[in-house]
C-alpha positions in Angstrom: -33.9 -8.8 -33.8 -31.8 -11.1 -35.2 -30.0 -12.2 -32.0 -33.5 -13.3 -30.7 -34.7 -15.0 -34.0 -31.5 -17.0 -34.2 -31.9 -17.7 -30.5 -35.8 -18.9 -31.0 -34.1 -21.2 -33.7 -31.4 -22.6 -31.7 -33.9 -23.4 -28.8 -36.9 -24.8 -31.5 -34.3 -27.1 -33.6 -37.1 -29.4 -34.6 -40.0 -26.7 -34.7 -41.6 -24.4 -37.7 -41.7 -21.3 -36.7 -44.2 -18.7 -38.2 -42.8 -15.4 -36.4 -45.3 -12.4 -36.0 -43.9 -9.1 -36.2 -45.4 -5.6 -36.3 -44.6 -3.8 -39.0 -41.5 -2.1 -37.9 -39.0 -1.2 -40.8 -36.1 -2.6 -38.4 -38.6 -6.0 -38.3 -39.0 -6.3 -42.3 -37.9 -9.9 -43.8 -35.4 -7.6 -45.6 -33.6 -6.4 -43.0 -33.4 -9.4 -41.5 -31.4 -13.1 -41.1 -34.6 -15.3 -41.0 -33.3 -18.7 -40.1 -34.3 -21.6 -42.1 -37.2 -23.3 -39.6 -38.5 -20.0 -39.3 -40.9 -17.4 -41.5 -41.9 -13.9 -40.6 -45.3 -12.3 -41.2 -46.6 -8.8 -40.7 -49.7 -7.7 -38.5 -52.1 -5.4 -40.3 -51.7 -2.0 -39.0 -53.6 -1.0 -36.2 -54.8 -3.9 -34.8 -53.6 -4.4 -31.4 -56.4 -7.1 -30.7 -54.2 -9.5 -33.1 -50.7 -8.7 -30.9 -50.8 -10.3 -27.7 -47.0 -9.0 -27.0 -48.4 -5.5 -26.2 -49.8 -7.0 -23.1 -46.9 -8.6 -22.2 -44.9 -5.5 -22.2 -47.5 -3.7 -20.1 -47.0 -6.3 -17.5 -43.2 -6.3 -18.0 -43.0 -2.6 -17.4 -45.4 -3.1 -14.3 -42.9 -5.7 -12.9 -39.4 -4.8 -13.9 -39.2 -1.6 -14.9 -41.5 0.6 -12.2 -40.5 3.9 -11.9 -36.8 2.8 -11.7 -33.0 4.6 -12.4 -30.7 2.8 -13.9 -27.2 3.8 -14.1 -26.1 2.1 -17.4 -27.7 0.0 -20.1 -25.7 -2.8 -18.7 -28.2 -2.6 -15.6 -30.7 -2.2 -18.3 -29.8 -5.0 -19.9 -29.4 -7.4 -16.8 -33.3 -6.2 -15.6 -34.7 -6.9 -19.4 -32.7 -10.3 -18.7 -33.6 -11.2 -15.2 -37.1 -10.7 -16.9 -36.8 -12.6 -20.1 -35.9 -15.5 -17.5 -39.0 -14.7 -15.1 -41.7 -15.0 -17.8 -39.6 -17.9 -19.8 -39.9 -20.2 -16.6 -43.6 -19.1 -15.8 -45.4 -20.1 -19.1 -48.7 -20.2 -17.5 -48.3 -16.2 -16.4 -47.4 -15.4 -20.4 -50.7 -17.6 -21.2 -52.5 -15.3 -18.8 -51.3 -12.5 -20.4 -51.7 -13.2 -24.2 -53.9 -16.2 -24.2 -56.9 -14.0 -26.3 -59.7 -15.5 -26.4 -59.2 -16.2 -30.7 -55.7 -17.3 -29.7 -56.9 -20.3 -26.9 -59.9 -21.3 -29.1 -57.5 -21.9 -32.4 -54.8 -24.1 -29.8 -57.4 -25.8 -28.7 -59.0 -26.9 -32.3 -55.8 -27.6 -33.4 -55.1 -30.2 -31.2 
């Protein structure tokens, strides 16, 4: 977790981030290296209508991971990658996927 926070700062430089997280002990502000242009909040538990990620993940399973073998984590690692990459350069399919409808209405009413 704290390779991908420091990575979500190196990429946002000039951005705030406000970083959701569920709840996990391994997620806590605690046990983690927040970076300075970055906070983390907790979801209240059990309420998968406020975590758009879960749907995300179902689609990434659907896509990447369907019924496969893998021989090592390496190959493991190179699928979650070749993934990460896929949804990174198709931000409209992630907006399909976790635009909620409270999520679109407070984007657009912020702008």
């Amino acid at each position: 977790m704290d390779i991908f926070l420091a990575e979500v700062a190196r990429r946002h430089p000039r951005d705030f981030i406000m970083m959701i997280y569920d709840g996990a002990p391994c997620h806590r502000p605690s046990a983690l290296h927040v970076p300075a242009n970055m906070c983390v909040d907790t979801l209240p538990p059990y309420s998968p209508q406020l975590n758009p990620i879960e749907n995300l993940w179902d689609d990434l399973r659907e896509k990447f991971f369907p019924n496969l073998y893998f021989d090592s984590m390496t190959s493991v690692e190179h699928q979650l990658v070749s993934a990460a990459r896929y949804y990174e350069s198709q931000p409209q399919c992630v907006k399909s996927i976790t635009g909620f409808p409270w999520i679109i209405s407070n984007v657009l009413n912020a702008n």
